[in-house]
N, C-alpha and C positions, 0 to 999 in steps of 0.2 A: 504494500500500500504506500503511495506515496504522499509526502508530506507537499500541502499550500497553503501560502500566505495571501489573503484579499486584504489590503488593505484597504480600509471602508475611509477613514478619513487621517490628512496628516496635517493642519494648518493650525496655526497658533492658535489661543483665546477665542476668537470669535469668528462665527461664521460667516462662510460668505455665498456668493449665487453658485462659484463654482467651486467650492470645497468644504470641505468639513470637520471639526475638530477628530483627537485621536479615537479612531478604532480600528483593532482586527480582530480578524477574521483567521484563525490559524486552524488545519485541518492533520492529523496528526496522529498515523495510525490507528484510522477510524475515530477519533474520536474530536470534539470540535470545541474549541477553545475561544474565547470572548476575551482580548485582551482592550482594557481600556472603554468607555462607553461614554463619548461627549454627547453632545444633544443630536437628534439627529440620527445615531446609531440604528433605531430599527427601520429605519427609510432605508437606508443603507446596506442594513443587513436583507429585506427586502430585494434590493436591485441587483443585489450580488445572489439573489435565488438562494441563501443561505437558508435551510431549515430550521427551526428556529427550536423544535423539541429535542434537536441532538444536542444544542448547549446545555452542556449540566454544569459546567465551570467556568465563572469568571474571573478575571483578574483584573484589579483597579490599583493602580501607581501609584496614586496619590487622590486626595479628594479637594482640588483643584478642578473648577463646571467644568472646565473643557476636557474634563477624562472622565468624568461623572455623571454630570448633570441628565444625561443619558439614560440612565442606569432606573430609576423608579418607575419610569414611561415603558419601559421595556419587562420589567417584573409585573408593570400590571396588565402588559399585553398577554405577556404569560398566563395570567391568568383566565384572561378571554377567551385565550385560545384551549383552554381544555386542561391544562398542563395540572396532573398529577402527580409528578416524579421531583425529588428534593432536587434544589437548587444549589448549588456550592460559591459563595463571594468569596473571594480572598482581596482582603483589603486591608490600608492602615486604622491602626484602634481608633476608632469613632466612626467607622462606617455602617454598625449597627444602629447604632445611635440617632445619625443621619437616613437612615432608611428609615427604620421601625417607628420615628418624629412623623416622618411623612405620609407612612402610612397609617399611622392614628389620626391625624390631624383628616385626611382625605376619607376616613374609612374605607380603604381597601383593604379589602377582603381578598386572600389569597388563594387558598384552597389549597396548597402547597407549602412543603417546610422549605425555608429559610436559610443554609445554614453556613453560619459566619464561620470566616478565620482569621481572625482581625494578627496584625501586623506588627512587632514594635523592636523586631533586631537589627542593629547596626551591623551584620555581619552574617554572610549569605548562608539560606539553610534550604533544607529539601521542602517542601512544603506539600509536595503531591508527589503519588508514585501508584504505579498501576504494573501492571506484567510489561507492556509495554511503555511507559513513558514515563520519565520525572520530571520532576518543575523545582525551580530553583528560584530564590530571590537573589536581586542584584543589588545591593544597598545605594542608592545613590545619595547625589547634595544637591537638594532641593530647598528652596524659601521655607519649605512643609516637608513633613519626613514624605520619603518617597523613596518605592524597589521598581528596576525593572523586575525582568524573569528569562531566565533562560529554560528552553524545551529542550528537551533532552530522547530522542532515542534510546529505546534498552537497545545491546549488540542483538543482528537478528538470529535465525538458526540458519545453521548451514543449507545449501540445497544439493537435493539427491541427483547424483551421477546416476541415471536409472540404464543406462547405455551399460557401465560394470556389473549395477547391482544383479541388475539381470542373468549375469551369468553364473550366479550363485542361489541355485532353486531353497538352500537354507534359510537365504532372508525372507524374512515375509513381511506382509503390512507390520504386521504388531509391531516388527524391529523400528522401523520409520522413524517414529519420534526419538526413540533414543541415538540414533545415527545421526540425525538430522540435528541434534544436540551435540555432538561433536564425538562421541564415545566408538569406537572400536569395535567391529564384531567379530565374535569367535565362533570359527565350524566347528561341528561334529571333534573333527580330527585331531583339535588344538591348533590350528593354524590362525592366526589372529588376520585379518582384514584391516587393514590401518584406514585410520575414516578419513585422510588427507586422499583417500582412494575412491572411498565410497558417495564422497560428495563433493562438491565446488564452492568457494569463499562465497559467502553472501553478500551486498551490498553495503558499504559502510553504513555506521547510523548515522543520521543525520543530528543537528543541533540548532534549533532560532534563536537568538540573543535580541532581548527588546529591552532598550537603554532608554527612557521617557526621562523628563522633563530634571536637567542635572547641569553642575558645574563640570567643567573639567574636571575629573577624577581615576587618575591611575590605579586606584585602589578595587578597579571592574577588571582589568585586565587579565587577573588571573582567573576569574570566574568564567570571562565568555571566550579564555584560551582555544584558537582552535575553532571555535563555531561555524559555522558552516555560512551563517547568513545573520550577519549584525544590523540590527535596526538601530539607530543610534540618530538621536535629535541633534538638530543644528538650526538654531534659532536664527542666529545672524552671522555674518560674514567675518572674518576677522579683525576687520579697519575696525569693527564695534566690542572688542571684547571688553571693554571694561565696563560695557554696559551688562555684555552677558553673565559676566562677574556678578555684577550688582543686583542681576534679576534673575541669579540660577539657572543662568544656560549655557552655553555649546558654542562652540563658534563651529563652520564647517573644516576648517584647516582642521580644528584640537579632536573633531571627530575621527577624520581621517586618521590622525596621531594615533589616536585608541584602535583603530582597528589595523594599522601595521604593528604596531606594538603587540598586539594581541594573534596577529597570525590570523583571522579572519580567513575566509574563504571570499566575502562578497559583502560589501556594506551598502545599505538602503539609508539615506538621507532622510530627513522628515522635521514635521514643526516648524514649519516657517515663519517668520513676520509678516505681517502684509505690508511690511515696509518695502517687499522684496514685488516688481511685477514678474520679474525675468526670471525664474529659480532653476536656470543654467547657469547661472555666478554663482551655484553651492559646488555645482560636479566640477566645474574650474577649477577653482580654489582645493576642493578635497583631492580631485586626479592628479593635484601635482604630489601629493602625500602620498596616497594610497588609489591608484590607478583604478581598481575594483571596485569602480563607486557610482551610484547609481541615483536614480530620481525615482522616487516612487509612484505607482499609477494607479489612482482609485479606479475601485472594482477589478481589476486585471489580476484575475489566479496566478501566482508567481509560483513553480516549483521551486523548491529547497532542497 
């Protein structure tokens, strides 16, 4: 199964005709992930045909409207829509707070649980884990505590050389999954089958790193070592960093910075000011740092 990133929206603070605060949209051995929810999100998630009862888990950055604000319009679609299965938020400490306000004050009624994992370590931890996939926090430096998240593939299982196996009427289905696990099989006769024989390397796992709303900060580098595809904001340009200092953000250069340093596979730009009309003066500026650098494209399934 292959991993996709839709980003639903990447532009600063407020919206505009033609973009939208942060959302994705990440799909991820089978299973479908809600990073981020600005206003706007279920239109979004809408246009991108995303189905809306495979989200069982979201993840909010920070509780900042333009990654939020989203988030209660969309739990009470939830409910319109049928939805009976628990809901999983991971967010910073007071995002219960901020929700469960809101839905007292409006009486919404949910018909579904809830169920928090509010946020408050300065230092990255696992926070999800399934047979196939882990989730990570990224601590950042943010105005307001705030994590990205790194996804993380589990390694897959090997796949069967059915061209060998074949020639040994000993194996049978039942052996499959243990082969296909990496193990050895032994005939009748004691002659052992080595399973660098039996089967072919699987596809590496894959890794998304989503770096929201942050200072310059080296202190990620070692978490999203390697990743396969880094999401990583860049507010403003460099001629502006001292602003971006001041208002906890990114410049495109100090992005780029982060992801050679970090060995990336592929970085995705995002968060723009609407100071910027042209947002080819980010890939400019980052391509002379780290060449694998990219604009991102609402709605457009990206493999990873």
């Amino acid at each position: 199964m292959s991993t996709y990133l839709t980003i639903l929206g990447f532009n600063s603070a407020i919206p505009t005709i033609n973009s939208s605060p942060t959302a994705q949209f990440l799909e991820m051995e089978e299973r479908s992930f809600l990073i981020d929810c600005g206003e706007g999100t279920q239109v979004q998630l809408r246009k991108a045909k995303a189905k809306f009862s495979r989200i069982n888990h979201i993840f909010i950055s920070h509780l900042h409207g333009d990654h939020c604000f989203g988030l209660p319009g969309l739990i009470a679609s939830f409910r319109l829509l049928g939805r009976e299965t628990p809901l999983h938020v991971y967010g910073p400490k007071g995002i219960k707070k901020m929700l469960e306000t809101i839905f007292t004050i409006t009486e919404t009624h949910r018909g579904f649980e809830v169920v928090y994992h509010e946020l408050d370590k300065d230092y990255s931890e696992k926070i999800y884990e399934d047979n196939r996939v882990e989730v990570f926090t990224i601590p950042l430096d943010h105005r307001i505590y705030c994590n990205g998240y790194l996804f993380k593939e589990k390694p897959k299982e090997r796949h069967l050389n059915m061209q060998e196996i074949s020639k040994y009427k000993e194996i049978e289905t039942c052996d499959y999954h243990n082969i296909k696990a990496g193990k050895d099989f032994v005939l009748s006769d004691g002659y052992v089958l080595k399973n660098e024989i039996l089967t072919t390397d699987p596809l590496p796992p894959v890794s998304y790193a989503f770096c929201s709303d942050t200072r310059y900060l080296e202190n990620v580098i070692p978490v999203v070592k390697n990743a396969t595809v880094l999401y990583h904001e860049s507010t403003f340009l460099h001629d502006l960093k001292e602003m971006a200092d001041y208002t906890g953000h990114t410049t495109a250069m100090e992005a780029a910075m982060i992801a050679r340093k970090a060995e990336v596979g592929k970085l995705i730009l995002g968060h723009f000011s609407n100071r910027y009309a042209d947002l080819t003066v980010f890939t400019d500026e980052a391509r002379t740092i780290f060449p694998n650098t990219f604009l991102p494209k609402a709605l457009e399934p990206v493999k990873i």
